[in-house]
N, C-alpha and C positions, 0 to 999 in steps of 0.2 A: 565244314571240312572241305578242304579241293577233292577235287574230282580223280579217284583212283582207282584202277582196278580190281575187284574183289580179290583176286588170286593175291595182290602186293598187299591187302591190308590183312590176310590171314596169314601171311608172310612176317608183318609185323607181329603178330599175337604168337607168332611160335608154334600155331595152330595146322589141323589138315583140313584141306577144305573139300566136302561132302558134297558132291548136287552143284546145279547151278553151272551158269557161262562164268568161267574165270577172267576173263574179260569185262564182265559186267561193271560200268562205272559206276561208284556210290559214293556220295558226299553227306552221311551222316549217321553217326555212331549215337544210340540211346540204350538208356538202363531201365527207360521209365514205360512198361508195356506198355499205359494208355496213352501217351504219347507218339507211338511208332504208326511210321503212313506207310506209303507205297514208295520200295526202294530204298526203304533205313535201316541198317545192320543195327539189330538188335543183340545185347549183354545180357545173359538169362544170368545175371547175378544170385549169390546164394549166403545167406547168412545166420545166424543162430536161431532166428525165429521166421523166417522167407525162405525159397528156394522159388525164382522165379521162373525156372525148368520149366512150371505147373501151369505157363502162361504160352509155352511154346506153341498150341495149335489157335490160340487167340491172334497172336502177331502175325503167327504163318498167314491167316485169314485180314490179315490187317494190310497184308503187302510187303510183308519184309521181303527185302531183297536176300536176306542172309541173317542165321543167329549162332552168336557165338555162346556154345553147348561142355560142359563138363561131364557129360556123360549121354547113355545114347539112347534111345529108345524105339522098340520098332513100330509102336504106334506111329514113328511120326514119318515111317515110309509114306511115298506120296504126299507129302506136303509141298505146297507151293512156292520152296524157297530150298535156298543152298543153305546146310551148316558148318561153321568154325569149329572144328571138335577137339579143345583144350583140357588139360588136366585139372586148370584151375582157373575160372571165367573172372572171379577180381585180377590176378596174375596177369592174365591175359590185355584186359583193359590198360592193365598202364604198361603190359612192355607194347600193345601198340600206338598206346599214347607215345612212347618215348621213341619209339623208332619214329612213327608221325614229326615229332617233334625236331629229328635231326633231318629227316627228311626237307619239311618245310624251312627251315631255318632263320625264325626268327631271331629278335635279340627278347632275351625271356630277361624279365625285371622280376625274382625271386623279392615277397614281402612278408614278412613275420616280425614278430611282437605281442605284449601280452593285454594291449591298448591299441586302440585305433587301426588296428590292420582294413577293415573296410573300406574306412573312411578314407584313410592314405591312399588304399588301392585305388578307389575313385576318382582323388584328387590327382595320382602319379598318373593315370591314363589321361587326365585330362592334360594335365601339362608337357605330355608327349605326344599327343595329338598333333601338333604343329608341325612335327618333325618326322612320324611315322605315322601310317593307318594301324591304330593300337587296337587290341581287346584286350579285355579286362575278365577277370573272374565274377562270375554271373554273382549276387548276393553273395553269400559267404561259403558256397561251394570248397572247400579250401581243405578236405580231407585225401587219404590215399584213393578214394572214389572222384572227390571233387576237381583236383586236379587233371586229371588223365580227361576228365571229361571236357575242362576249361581248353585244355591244349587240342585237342580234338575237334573244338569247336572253331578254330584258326581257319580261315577263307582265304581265298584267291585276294593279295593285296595287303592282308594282315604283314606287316611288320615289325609290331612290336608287342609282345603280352607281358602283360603285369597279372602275374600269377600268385594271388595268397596263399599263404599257407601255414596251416592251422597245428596244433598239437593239443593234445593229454595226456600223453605216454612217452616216457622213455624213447627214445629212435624213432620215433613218426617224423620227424625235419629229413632225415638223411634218408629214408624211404622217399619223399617228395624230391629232394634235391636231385635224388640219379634219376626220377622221371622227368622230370624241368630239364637238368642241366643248363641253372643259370648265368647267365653272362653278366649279373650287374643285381644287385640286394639292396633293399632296405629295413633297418630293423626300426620300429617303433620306441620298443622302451622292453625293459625287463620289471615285472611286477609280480604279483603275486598267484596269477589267473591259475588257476588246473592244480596247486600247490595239494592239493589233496590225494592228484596221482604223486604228483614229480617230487614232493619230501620236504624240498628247499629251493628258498630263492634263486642259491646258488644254482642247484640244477636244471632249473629252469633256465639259466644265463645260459648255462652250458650246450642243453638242448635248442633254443635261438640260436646261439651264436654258430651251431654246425652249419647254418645256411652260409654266413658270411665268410666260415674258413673253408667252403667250396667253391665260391666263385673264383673260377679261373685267375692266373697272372694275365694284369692287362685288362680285366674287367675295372666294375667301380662299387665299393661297399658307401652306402649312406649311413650313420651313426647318428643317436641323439645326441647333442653334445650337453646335455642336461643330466645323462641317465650313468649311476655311479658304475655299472661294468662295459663301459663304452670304451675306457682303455685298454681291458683285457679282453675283449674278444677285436679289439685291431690288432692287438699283437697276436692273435690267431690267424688275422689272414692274410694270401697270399697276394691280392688285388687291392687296388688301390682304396684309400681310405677316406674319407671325407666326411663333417660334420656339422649338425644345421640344428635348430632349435630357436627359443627364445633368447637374446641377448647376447651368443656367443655361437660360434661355430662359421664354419669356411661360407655358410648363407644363414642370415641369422637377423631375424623378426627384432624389431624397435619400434617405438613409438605407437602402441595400441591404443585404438581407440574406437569402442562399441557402440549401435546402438541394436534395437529388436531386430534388426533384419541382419545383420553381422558386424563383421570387426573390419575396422583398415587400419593397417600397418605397412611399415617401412621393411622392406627386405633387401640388406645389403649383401651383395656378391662379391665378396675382395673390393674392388676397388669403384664398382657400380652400383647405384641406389635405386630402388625400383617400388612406387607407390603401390598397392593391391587394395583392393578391396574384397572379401573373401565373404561368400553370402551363408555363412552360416555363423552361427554364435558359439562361442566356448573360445578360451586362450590356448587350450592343449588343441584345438584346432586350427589353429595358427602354427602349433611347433610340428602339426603333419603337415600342415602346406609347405613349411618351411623344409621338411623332408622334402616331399616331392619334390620341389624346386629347386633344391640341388641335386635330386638324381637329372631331373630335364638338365639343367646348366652343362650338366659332366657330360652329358653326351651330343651338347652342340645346338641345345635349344636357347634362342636370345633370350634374355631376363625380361624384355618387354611384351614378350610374344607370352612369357609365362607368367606374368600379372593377367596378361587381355584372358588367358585361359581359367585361372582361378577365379577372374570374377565372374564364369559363365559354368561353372563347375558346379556339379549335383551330386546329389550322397543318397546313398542305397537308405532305403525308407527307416524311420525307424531312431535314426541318427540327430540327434539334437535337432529335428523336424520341427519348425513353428508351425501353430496352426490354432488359428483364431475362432473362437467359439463364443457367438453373442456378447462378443468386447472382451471376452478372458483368453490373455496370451495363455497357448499349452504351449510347454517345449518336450514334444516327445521325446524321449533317449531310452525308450522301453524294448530296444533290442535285446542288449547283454550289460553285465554290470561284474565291477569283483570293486573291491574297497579304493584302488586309483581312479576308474575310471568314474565310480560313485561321489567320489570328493573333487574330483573334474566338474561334471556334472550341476554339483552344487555351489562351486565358486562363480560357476555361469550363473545360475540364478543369483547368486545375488548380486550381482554384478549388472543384473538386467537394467535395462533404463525403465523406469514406471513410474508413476505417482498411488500405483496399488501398492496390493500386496504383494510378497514372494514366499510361497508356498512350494514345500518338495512333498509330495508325495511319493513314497520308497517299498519298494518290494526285497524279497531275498535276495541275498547274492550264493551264486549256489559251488561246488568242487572247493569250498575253502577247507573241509576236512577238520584236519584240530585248530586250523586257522579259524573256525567261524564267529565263535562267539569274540573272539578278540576283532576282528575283522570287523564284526556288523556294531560291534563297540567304540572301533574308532570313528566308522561315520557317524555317528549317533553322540559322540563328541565333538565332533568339527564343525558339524550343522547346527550346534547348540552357539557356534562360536561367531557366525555368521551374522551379517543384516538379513534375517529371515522373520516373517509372520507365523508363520505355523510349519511344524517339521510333522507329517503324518508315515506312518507306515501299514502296510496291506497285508493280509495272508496270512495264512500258516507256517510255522515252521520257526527260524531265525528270525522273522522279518521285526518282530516285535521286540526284539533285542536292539533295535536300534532306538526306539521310541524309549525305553529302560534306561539305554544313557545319558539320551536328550533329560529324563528327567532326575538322574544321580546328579547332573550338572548344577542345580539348583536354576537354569536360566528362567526367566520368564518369557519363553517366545514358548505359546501355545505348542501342544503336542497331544497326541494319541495314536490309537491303533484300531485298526478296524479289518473283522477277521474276513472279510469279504469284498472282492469290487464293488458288487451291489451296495453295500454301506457304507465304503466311503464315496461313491459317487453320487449318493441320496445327500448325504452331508457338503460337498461340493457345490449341488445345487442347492443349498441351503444359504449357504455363506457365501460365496465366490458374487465377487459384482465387476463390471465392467471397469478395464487396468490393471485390475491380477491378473499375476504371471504366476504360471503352475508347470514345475521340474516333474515327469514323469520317469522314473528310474527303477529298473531291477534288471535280474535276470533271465533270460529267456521262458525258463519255467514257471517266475513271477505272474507273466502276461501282464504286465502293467498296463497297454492301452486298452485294457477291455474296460477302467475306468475312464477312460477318452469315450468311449464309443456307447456307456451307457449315458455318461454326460449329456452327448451330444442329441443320443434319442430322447430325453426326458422330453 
C-alpha cells in the first residue's frame, strides 16, 4: 500500500479512530494476525466459526500500528497501538479497499470465469507488464475478503491490477465489482463451476456477465469467442466488446503445435500475425493467452512486445505444472477441477508428445450438486474415448464414478479406483517407467498432488 496517514485510511473504513498519532504513516493492511509486524493496520475479522477480536493483545504486542475493531473492549485500554472502531470489520475492509482504490487510481482489469481465471490472471499481468508496473491477485485471493486485500496491496508505481474474481453465490460479482470499480474485464468462459449453489448454467452466465455489463462506457470487455453466451452478455454491456479464442475472434490462435514443455501458435491481430510460444501445455491455454492478448492489444500493448511476454510467463503453482520424476512426466493440474476444465485437462494428455504412456489420474470434482454423478460420468466417458493407457481415479466420494464409466464404455484402456493416495502411488511406483506422462486432476478437496509427493518420496 503507499504510504498514508492513519487518520485518511480510517477515513476510508467509515470508521473512528481511537489512540494513536493520526498522522502516523502506514503502508500495510493484514487480516492474517501472524503475519502483522511493526506499523501494520491490522482487520480483527470475524466469521461463523473465528472472531479474530481474540487476537487483539497479540498484534498490539506484535507492533501494530492500528487494528480495525467491531467492537470494544476495556481490557485493551493501554495497548500499544490506535484502533479503527467500525460496526462491521469485513464492511470495513473493502469500503477501504474501495475508497484506496479510487484514491490510487489505477486501471483495474476486472477477471472472471468458470475456467482458467488464475491462469489468465497470470498471463493478463504479464502481457501488461510492458505497458504498466501491474499486480496481480496473489494465488486465487479472489473472494469479498480477497479482493479488497489484492487492491490494498497496490504500491507506489503500481499502474495497472488484474484483479480475479471469484463466485458461488448469487450477487458475490456485483459485491466485488463496486469494490474494484473496473475499467476493463475479461471473462474466461461460462461452465458449469458452483452449479450446486447457482441452479443453472444460465445463471451462472448471468452472475459472470455482471462484471462485464459494469465496466464503464469507454472501457474494454474481452469475450471467449468460442463460449455459446458470449453474444448475450455483449449485448449487456456498456463498454466496448472484443473477442479472442482458438480460430476465431478480433485475436485469435492458429496453427498449434506442442511439444512437453508447451505449445506455439500463431496469433492474429486484425491484420497482424505474431509467432508465441507459450511455456506451458494445454490448448484451452492457448485460448487464455489469446484472452490476455487482446486485453494487452486494446489498451496499446504491441503484439510483439506481447509474444516476448507470453513466452516468459509463469502460472500460479498447481496449474498444468510439468515436473519430472526419475524420467516420468507429471503434469500437475491438482489445483481445482469441475467436468470442463477435467476434459481440458485430459485432451492435453493425450495430446502429449511421448513414446510412453498417458496416464490421468482423477480425483473428485466437487459444488457439482445434482450435477455430480452426470458430471463425473461424462469425464469418465471422454477419457475412455482418448489415446490413453490407463484412466485411474482417487478417493472417496464421486471420485469412483468416473472409473464406473470408463468401464460401462466397454474400452479396453486399463482403469481402476483406489480409495487412497497412498494406494494409488504404491501402484505408480509399481508400473510407471521412464516416458510416461501422468495428468494429475481433481478438485481442491481431491489433494491430488499428495500422490506427486508420495511418489516422489518412495
Amino acid at each position: 500500500m503507499k504510504s498514508l496517514p492513519l487518520q485518511l485510511l480510517a477515513d476510508f473504513s467509515a470508521g473512528t479512530l481511537r489512540g494513536g498519532d493520526p498522522a502516523r504513516a502506514v503502508t500495510q493492511v493484514r487480516t492474517d494476525s501472524r503475519a502483522v509486524g511493526a506499523g501494520d493496520v491490522f482487520v480483527a475479522l470475524k466469521g461463523p466459526r473465528f472472531d479474530a477480536h481474540d487476537f487483539v493483545p497479540t498484534v498490539a504486542a506484535a507492533g501494530a500500528a492500528a487494528i480495525v475493531v467491531s467492537r470494544w473492549d476495556s481490557a485493551w485500554e493501554g495497548l500499544p497501538c490506535a484502533f479503527i472502531v467500525t460496526a462491521d470489520t469485513t464492511v470495513a475492509l473493502q469500503r477501504m479497499a474501495a475508497r484506496y482504490r479510487a484514491w490510487h487510481a489505477p486501471l483495474v482489469i476486472g477477471l472472471t470465469g468458470s475456467n482458467g481465471k488464475t491462469s489468465t490472471k497470470d498471463l493478463a499481468a504479464a502481457v501488461m507488464s510492458p505497458l504498466h508496473q501491474t499486480t496481480a491477485t496473489l494465488g486465487n485471493l479472489n473472494n469479498e475478503l480477497g479482493v479488497p486485500i489484492t487492491l490494498l496491496s497496490l504500491i507506489d508505481g503500481d499502474a495497472c491490477a488484474v484483479v480475479e474474481m471469484g463466485m458461488n453465490h448469487p450477487g458475490e460479482i456485483k459485491t466485488l465489482v463496486d469494490i474494484a470499480k473496473p475499467d476493463a474485464a475479461i471473462l474466461t468462459n461460462v461452465g458449469v463451476a458452483h452449479i450446486e449453489n447457482m441452479g443453472s448454467q444460465d445463471a451462472i452466465a448471468w452472475e459472470k456477465g455482471t462484471l462485464a455489463a459494469n465496466v464503464r462506457p469507454g472501457g474494454v470487455v474481452v469475450l471467449n469467442s468460442g463460449d455459446r453466451y458470449t453474444p448475450v452478455i455483449a449485448r449487456h454491456c456498456q463498454a466496448d466488446v472484443f473477442t479472442a479464442g482458438i480460430g476465431e475472434g478480433d485475436v485469435a490462435a492458429h496453427d498449434l503445435r506442442t511439444d512437453n514443455g508447451g505449445t506455439h501458435f500463431v496469433l492474429n491481430f486484425h491484420d497482424h500475425r505474431e509467432a508465441v510460444y507459450l511455456p506451458v501445455l494445454g490448448e484451452h491455454m492457448v485460448a487464455n493467452a489469446a484472452l490476455a492478448a487482446c486485453m494487452a492489444w486494446r489498451q496499446g500493448v504491441h503484439p510483439s512486445a506481447i509474444a516476448d511476454a507470453l513466452q516468459r510467463a509463469k502460472l500460479s503453482k498447481g496449474r498444468l505444472e510439468p515436473k519430472e520424476v526419475r524420467g516420468v512426466l507429471f503434469i500437475d493440474d491438482s489445483y481445482n477441477a469441475n467436468p470442463d476444465s477435467m476434459i481440458a485437462g485430459l485432451r492435453t494428455l493425450a495430446s502429449s508428445a511421448t513414446e510412453g504412456r498417458r496416464i490421468a489420474v482423477l480425483g473428485r470434482m466437487g459444488e457439482l450438486g445434482h450435477m455430480a454423478e452426470m458430471g463425473h460420468a461424462q469425464v469418465g466417458e471422454l477419457a475412455a474415448t482418448l489415446p490413453l493407457d490407463a484412466i485411474y481415479s482417487v478417493g472417496g466420494g464421486e471420485a469412483e464414478m468416473i472409473t464406473q464409466a470408463v468401464a460401462r464404455t466397454g474400452t479396453s484402456v486399463e482403469s481402476g479406483h483406489f480409495e487412497s493416495h497412498e494406494a494409488c502411488a504404491a501402484h505408480l511406483r509399481d508400473c510407471l517407467n521412464a516416458g510416461d506422462v501422468v495428468l494429475l486432476k481433481g478438485s481442491r478437496s481431491a489433494a491430488m498432488e499428495k500422490v506427486l509427493t508420495l511418489f516422489e518420496a518412495s
